[in-house]
VEXMARNU-758155 format. One line per 3 residues: number of its first residue (from 1); for each residue x, y, z of C-alpha. Coordinates in steps of 0.001 Angstrom, whole numbers, plus 500000, padded with zeros to 6 digits. Example, Ala and Ser with C-alpha at 12.3 -4.5 7.8 and 13.67 -1.06 7.14 Angstrom:
// residues 2
1 = 512300/495500/507800 | 513670/498940/507140
// end
This chain:
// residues 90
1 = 492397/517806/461271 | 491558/513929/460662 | 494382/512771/461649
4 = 494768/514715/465141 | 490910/513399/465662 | 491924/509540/464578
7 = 494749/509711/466939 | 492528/511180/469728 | 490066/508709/469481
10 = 492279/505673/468949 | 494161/506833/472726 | 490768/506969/473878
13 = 489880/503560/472928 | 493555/502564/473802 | 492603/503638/477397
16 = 489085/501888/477767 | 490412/498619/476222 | 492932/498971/479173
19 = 490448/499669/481788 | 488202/496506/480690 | 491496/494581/480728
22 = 492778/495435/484252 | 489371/496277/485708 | 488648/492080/486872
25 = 491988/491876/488662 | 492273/495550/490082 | 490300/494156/493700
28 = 493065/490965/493531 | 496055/492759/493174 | 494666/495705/495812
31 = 494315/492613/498438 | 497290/491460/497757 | 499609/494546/497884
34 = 497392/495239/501481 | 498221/491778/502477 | 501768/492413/501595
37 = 501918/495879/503554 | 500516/494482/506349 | 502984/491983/507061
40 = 505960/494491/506430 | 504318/496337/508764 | 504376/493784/511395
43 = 507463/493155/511234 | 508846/496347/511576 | 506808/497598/514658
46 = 507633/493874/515959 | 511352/495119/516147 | 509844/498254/518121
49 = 508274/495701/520685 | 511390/493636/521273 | 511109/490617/519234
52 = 513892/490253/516592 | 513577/491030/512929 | 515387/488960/511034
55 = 515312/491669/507780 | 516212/494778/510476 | 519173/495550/509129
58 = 517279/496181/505436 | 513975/497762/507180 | 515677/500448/509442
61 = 515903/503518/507183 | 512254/502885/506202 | 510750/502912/509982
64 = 510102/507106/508811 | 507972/506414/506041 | 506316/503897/507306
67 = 505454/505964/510401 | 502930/507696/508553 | 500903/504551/507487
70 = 500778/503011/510966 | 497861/504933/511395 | 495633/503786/508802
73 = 496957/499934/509434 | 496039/499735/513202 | 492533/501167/512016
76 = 492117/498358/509336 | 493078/496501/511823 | 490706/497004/514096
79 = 492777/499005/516639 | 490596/502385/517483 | 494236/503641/519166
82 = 497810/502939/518357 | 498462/499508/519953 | 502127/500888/521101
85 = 502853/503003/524138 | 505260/504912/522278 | 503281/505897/519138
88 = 500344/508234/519781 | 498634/508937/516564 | 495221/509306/517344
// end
């Protein structure tokens, strides 16, 4: 019964030494990964505008997943509606 109880609590402290680690950098890598999405996402619904992607050929087959998060990045955005004619998700 010790041991099960020593191996509980060590996993326990395992996770919280973890969390203390990770927790100053959590907000920096959040930004950037945000950051990072938003650009993809420009230049994807750039290509739906008319101005040339230079990556289309390696974003195509992701325009359907990403279709679902345009919503939530015109909002962070600032956009209250979808800024394309074409795309009515609000």
């Amino acid at each position: 019964m010790k041991l099960k109880q020593l191996q509980a609590w060590l996993r326990q402290a395992s996770f919280y030494a973890e969390e203390a680690y990770n927790a100053p950098y959590r907000s920096a890598i959040a930004r950037a990964k945000r950051e990072q999405d938003d650009l993809f996402m420009l230049l994807i619904f750039s290509e739906m505008m008319g101005v040339p992607n230079p990556a289309s050929y390696y974003t195509l087959e992701l325009q359907p997943l990403l279709l679902e998060r345009f919503h939530d990045w015109h909002i962070r955005m600032g956009m209250p509606h979808s800024p394309l004619d074409n795309i009515r998700c609000c």
